[in-house]
N, C-alpha and C positions, 0 to 999 in steps of 0.2 A: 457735744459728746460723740464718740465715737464707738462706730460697732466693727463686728466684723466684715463687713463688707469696706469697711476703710483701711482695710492690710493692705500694703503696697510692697514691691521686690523692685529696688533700681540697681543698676549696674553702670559702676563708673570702670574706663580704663586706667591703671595707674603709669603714673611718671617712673617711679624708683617702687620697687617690691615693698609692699608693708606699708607705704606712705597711704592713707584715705584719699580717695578721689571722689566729692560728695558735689562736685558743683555741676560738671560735665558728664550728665549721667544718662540711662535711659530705663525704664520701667518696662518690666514683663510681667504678662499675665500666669506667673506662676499658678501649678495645679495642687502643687504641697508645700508643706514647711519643713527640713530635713535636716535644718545645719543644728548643730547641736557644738558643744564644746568638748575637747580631749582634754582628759586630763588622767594624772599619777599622783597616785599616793606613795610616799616614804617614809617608811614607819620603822623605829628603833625599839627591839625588846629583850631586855636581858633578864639578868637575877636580880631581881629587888624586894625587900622585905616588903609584906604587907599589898604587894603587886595584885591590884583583882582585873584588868584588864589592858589594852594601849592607853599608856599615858598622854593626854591632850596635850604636852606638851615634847611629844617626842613622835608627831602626827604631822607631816608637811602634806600641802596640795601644792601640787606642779601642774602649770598650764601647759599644754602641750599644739596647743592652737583648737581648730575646729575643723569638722568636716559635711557636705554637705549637697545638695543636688537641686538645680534648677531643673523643672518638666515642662516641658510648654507649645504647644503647637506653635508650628514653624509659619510666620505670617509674613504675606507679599513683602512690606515693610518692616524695614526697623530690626533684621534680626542679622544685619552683617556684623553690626558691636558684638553680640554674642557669638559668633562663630570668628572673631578676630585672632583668639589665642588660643585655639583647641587642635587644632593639627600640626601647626610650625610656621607654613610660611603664607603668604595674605598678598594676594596684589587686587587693585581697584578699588573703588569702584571706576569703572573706566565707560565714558558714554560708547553707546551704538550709532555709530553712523551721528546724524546729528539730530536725533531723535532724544526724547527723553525718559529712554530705557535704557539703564547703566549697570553693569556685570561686575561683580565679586568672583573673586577664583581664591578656595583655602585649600592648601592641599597638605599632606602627610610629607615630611621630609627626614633627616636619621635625630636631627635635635629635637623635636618637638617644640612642646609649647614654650616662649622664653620670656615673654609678657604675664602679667598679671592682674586682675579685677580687684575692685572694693564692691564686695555686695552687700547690702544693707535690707534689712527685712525688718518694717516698721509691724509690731506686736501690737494687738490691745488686750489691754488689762480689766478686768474683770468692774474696773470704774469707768471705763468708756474712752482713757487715757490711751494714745498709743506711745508705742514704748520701741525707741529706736535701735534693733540692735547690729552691729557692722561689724564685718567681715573682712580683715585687712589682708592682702599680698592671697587671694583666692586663684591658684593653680589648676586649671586643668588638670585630672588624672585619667578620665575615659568619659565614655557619652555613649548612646544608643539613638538611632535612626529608626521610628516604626511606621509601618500602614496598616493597617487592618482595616475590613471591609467594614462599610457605616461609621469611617472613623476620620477625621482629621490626621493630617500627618502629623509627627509626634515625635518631639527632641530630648531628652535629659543629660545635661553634661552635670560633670560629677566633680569637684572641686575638692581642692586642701586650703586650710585657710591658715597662715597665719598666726592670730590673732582673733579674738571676741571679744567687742568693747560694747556700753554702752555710754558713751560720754558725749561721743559724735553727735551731733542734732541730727535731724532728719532731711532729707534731702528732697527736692522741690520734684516730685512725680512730672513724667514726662514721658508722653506716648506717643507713638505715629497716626497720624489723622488717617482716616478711610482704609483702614487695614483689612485685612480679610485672609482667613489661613486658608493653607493649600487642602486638598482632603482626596479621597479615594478615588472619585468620581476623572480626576485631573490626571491618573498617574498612567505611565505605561515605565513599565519592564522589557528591557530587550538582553537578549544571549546573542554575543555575539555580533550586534548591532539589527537582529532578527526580533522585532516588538512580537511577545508571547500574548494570547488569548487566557490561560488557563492557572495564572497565579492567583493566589486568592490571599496570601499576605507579606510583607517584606519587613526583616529586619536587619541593623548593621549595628554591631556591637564594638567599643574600639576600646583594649587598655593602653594608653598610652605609655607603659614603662618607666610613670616617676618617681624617685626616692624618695618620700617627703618627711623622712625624720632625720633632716639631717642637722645634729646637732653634736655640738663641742662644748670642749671643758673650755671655757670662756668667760666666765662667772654669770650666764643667763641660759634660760631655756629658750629662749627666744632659737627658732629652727631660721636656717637659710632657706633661700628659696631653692624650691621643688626640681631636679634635672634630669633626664634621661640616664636610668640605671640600669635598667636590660630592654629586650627585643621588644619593643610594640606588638599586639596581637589585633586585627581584626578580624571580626567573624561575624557569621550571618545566616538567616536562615529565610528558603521561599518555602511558601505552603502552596500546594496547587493540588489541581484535580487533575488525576491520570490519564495523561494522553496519548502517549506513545513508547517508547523506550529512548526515545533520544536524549533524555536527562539523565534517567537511569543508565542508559550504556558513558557517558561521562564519567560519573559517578565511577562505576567498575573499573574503568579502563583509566583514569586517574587523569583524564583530558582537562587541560585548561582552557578555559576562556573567559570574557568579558562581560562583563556586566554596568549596564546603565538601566538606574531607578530617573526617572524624570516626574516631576510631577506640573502642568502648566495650568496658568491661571489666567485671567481678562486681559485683552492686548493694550498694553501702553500704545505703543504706536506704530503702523504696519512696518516690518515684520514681525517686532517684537512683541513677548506678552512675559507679563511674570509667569518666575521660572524656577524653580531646585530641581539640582539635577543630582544625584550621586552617581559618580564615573568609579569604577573596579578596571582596570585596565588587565590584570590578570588574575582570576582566582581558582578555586576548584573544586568539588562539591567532595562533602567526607560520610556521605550518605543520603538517602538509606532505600528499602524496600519499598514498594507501592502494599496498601494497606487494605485488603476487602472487608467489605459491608454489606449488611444482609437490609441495612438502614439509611444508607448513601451512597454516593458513587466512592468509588475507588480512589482517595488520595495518595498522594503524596507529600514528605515532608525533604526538603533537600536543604541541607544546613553545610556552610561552604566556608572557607577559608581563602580571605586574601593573602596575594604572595607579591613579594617584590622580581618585576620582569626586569630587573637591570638596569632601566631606563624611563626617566619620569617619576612621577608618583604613585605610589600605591593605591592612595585614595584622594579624590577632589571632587569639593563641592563649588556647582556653578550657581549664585545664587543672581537671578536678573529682576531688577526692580525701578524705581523712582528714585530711589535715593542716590544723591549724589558724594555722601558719606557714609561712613563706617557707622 
């Protein structure tokens, strides 16, 4: 019998949108359960003699797919699968030197995501039964990057599904050996390429701009897959304690500059050590004031906006680990 502690979340990558990918999978330590099913009612009501409410038989459900969010701290290992289809474009893993520390690069580009997952989230039921239920042609639509002090770093990508079945069996759990996530203690912040002393949290928020109802007169509900339909937004925000004006006069004066979140882990092998990095190559702060307290020091909150400099990417994450796959 099975309890709750036997919920598992795998992630396969798909071949073709919508086809299950249940054999080549990988399991994350999900923090929630989130996907739920869409769905439409189409209901028919005129004059009818005798009429006391919607007729059951002039009452349609229309599936409309599902939506839903993995969370999950970002671990040395095993989390390049999941960052494969969330910004657009993917190179590596590529070794270092001839070491065996090997580098992932995802970065933002004007398509977005154009791959797709099968996520599968095994339930148990109330008899100790799990209960498999899968998520076909699952689309990136946005994610959030956080740190907060005493906290592990912290992923949620946000997904369209599809499709919700339960027919699929369940798919053989699979984890990376000797993982260990990144966390506060590892992280440094720099402006500019200048590592700051005085932030106290980091976040990066990204919508990625997908249409995901796109659906025709075709004789099915069934939606195509998910594609870039307006401007991607990313944004962000540092928390710090007030220390000079140099953020603040940015802020005013509408300055841009760069931003790199790094966060480092135990060395693979000299030079190398596990690595996340989030690179901003140009962004710009859209506030605010420093705050007094009669009860703590004087903060600030600086909440910012990436922008595209012309050249390159917007946003890329450097992810350096053991793995010599995705």
């Amino acid at each position: 019998m099975s309890s709750i502690l036997d919920q598992v979340v795998t992630v396969g990558v798909e071949s073709t949108y919508g086809t299950p990918e249940t054999s080549t999978v990988r399991s994350f330590e999900a923090k929630a359960d989130t996907f739920t099913r869409d769905v439409e009612y189409i209901q028919s009501i005129g004059f009818r003699r005798d009429l006391q409410t919607i007729r059951s038989d002039r009452d349609d459900t229309i599936s409309l797919g599902a939506t839903g969010s993995i969370e999950c701290d970002i671990l040395n290992k095993g989390q390049g699968l999941l960052l494969q289809h969330v910004l657009g474009t993917t190179s590596g893993p590529t070794q270092n030197g001839s070491t065996t520390a090997y580098k992932s690069t995802f970065s933002s580009d004007d398509s977005g995501p154009t791959g797709s997952y099968t996520i599968q989230l095994s339930r148990v039921d109330n008899t100790g039964t799990l209960r498999p239920f899968t998520y076909e042609g699952c689309v990136a639509t946005g994610f959030n990057i956080s740190q907060d002090l005493g906290s592990n770093l912290s992923m949620t990508i946000d997904f369209d599904a599809e499709n919700e079945q339960t027919s699929t069996g369940e798919a053989t759990p699979s984890y990376p050996s000797s993982a260990d996530p990144f966390n506060y203690t590892g992280s440094t912040i720099s402006i500019d390429g200048s590592a700051t002393t005085n932030f106290t949290s980091f976040s990066l928020d990204g919508d990625l701009g997908m249409k995901t109802d796109r659906r025709f007169l075709a004789g099915s509900a069934t939606k195509s897959q998910p594609k870039r339909s307006s401007v991607p937004s990313y944004t962000g925000t540092i928390s710090a304690e007030f220390a000079s004006l140099t953020d603040y006069n940015k802020f005013i004066n509408g300055t841009t500059f760069s931003i790199s979140a790094a966060w480092n882990g135990a060395e693979i092998e000299s030079p190398w050590n596990y690595e996340f990095v989030v690179s901003i190559p140009v962004a710009k702060f859209t506030g605010s004031t420093p705050v007094a307290s009669l009860d703590n020091l004087t903060v600030i909150d600086l909440p910012f906006t990436v922008l595209d400099g012309g050249s390159g990417a917007a946003v890329s994450l450097f992810y350096t680990s053991t793995d010599t796959s995705l």
